[in-house]
Structures are given as C-alpha cells and as structure tokens.
N, C-alpha and C positions, 0 to 999 in steps of 0.2 A: 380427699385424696392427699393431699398437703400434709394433715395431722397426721396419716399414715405414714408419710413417708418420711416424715422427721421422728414417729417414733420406733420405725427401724433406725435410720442412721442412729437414731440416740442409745436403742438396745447393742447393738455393733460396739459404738464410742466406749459404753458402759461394760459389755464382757471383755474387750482387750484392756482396757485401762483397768479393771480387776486384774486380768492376767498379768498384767505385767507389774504393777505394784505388789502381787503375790508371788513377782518372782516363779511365777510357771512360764515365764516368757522373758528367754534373757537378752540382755543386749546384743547387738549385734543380728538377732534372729531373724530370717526373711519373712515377709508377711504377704503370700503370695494369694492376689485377689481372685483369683478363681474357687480356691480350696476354701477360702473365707467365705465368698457365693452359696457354694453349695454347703458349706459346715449352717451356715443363719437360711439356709435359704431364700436368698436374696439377689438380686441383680448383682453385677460387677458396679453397674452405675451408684448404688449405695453404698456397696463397699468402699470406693472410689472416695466420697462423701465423707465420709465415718474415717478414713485414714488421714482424709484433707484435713480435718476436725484436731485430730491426735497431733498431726504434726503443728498444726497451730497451738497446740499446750504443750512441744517438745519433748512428746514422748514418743514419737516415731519419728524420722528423717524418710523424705521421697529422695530418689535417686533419678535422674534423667534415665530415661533405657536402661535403668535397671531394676528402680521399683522401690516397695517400702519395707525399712527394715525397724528395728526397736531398738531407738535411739541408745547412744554411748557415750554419755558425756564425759568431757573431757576434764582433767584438771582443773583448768583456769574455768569451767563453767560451773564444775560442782563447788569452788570456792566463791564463786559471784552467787550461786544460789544460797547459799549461806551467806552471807552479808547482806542479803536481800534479808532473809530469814532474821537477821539482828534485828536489821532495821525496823521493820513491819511488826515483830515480835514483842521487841522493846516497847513500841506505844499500844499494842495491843494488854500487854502488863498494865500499862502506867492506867488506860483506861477502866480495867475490870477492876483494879484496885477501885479506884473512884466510884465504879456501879456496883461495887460486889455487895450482895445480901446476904444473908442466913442460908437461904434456899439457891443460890449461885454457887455458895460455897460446900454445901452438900451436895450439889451435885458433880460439882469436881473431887470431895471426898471419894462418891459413890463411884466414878469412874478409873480413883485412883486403889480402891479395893478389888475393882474388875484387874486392874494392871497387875496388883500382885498376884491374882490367881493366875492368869496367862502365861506372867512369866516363869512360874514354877514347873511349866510342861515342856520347857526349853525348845518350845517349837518356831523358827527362825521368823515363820511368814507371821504371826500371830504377834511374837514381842514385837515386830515392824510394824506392824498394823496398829496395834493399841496402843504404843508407845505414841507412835505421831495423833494420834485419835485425841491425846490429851488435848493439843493445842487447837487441833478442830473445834473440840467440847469447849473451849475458853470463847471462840469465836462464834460459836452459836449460841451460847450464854448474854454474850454481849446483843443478839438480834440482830448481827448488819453481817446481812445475805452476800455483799459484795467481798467483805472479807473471808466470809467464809467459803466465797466461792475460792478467792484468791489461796487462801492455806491448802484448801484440798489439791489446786492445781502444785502449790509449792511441795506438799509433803509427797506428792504422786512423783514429781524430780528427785525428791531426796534418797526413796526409796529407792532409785533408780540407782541413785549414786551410791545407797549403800551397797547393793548389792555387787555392785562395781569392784568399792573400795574396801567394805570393811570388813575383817579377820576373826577368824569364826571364834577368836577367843576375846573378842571386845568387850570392853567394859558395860554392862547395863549403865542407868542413868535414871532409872525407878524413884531413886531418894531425890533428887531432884526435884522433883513432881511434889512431892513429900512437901519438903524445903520451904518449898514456892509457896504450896495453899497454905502454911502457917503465916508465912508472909503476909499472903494476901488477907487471911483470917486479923493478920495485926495491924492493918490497914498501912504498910508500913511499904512504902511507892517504890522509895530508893533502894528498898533491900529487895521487892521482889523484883524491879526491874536488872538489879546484878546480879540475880541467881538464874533469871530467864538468859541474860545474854552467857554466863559463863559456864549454862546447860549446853548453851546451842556452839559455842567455843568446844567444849568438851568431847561431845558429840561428834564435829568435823576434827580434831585432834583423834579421835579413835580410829581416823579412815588411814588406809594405807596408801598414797596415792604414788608411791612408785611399784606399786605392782605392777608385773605385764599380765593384762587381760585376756583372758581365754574366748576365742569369736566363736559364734555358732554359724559364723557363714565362713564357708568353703573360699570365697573368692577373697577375704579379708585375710583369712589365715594362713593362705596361702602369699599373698602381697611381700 
C-alpha cells in the first residue's frame, strides 16, 4: 500500500515538475487541488503530498487559506541560485576534468551534437531543456546520484527563472558547451573551470530582471 502510494505522489511530483519546467505552467499559476484529484485520479490527500514535495524543491509556494500556486522567484533568489550554480558547477568542472576518459568525453560530444540539432527548431521549451541537460550529463558521467540529484533540482529553478526573466531575443550559449569539452579534452582544469563560470555569468547576464512580470492569478494582478 505504501509503495503505491509513494508512487502516485511521485507520478503527481514528476508531471507538474515537467509542466512547469516546460513552461506549460507559468509562475504565478494556481494549482487548485481538486482539478489536480480528478485530472491523476487521486485523493486530495496525494495531491496534498505531491505539492508539499514541490514546494520543498521551491517550485510551488503554499499559501495559508489560499493554496498552491508555481512559484515566482524573485530577483535576489534567482541571483542566489546562480551563485549556487557557480559554486557547485565550478568543482563539478574541476572534478570531471580529473575523471574525464575517451568515453566521458564522447559522451558529452554526443550530447553536444543532440544540442545543435535542437537548437536549430528554435523551439523555446526544448533549447531550455537540452541546454541545462548538458550540465546534468556532466553529473551523471561523474556517477554521484547526489549531485545529480541536486543539478536537476537546481536547473528545474533556473528554468523557472528563465522563463521569468529572459527576452525572447537572448543570446544562445551552445559554443560554450563547445568551449568547455575541448577544455576538458586538454585536461586543462583552470581553463574549463573559467569557461564553466563565465557560461553561467553569461547566462544570468542575458536575464532581464527589471521586467514587470505578467501573473496568471487574478488576485496578484489585481494587488
């Protein structure tokens, strides 16, 4: 009964966290647990669950008497997630350099050939997706599940934040990717670890953060 009921909450946790990373669920959006109920066919008590879950990885906020909506971060969090993102990214470099093989490094090739087909269809949710996928693929090359837990939770925020912040005519960061595995091909630490951080500089430099945000709830936009 147990296994069952963790993996509902887990299918729940997994189609909204797709939705909302894909940007079919924008910030601000209410997340009204009844229509959630009967959309998975499930209790409120799961759904309940499955939203507790999300908002412990900050990508919904609960509302007292008001409920759950898909979280909007703020300025000052989307620049803390990115200084996170240095931080973490920088020795996640410094290590693959160190373990990188023939076969690590073809497979970050082969993912960075998937990246340039992707981006050629200029489809927003897809360059979002494969883009950050890169630095996932670096983390699961290296074999430590923890970080790779931690990257998917980080890049599921950034997404969040790009969608937020960044201007439908921003720069890609493809050659980057590029950049980097020759780096890491020349086993050369110091150079990919400054091309990782001033990816991830670039990156948050593309966002606009004095836009005003458009809500999809009625009671925010109204405020």
């Amino acid at each position: 009964m147990e296994s069952s009921l963790n993996t509902n909450t887990n299918t729940i946790v997994d189609a909204l966290t797709k939705a909302i990373v894909e940007h079919r669920l924008h910030p601000g959006t209410k997340l009204a647990e009844q229509k959630l109920a009967d959309h998975f066919g499930v209790s409120r008590t799961l759904v309940r669950q499955a939203l507790f879950q999300l908002s412990q990885n900050r990508l919904i906020r609960l509302e007292p008497a008001r409920g759950a909506f898909v979280a909007a971060p703020s300025v000052s969090e989307a620049r803390q997630v990115f200084a996170v993102r240095r931080m973490l990214e920088a020795e996640m470099t410094r290590a693959f350099v160190r373990e990188a093989t023939p076969a690590k490094i073809k497979a970050l090739k082969d993912h960075l050939a998937q990246e340039k087909v992707v981006l050629k269809d200029k489809d927003l949710v897809n360059r979002t997706e494969v883009l950050g996928d890169f630095h996932v693929r670096m983390a699961q090359l290296l074999e430590n599940e923890v970080l790779v837990q931690m990257m998917v939770e980080l890049l599921s925020r950034c997404s969040l934040i790009t969608l937020m912040y960044q201007t439908e005519n921003s720069v890609e960061h493809n050659g980057d990717h590029d950049e980097l595995i020759k780096a890491i091909a020349a086993k050369d630490e110091a150079l990919a670890v400054r091309l990782m951080e001033e990816h991830l500089r670039a990156i948050e430099a593309s966002l606009t953060f004095d836009r005003k945000i458009p809500s999809n709830d009625i009671a925010m936009a109204l405020a």
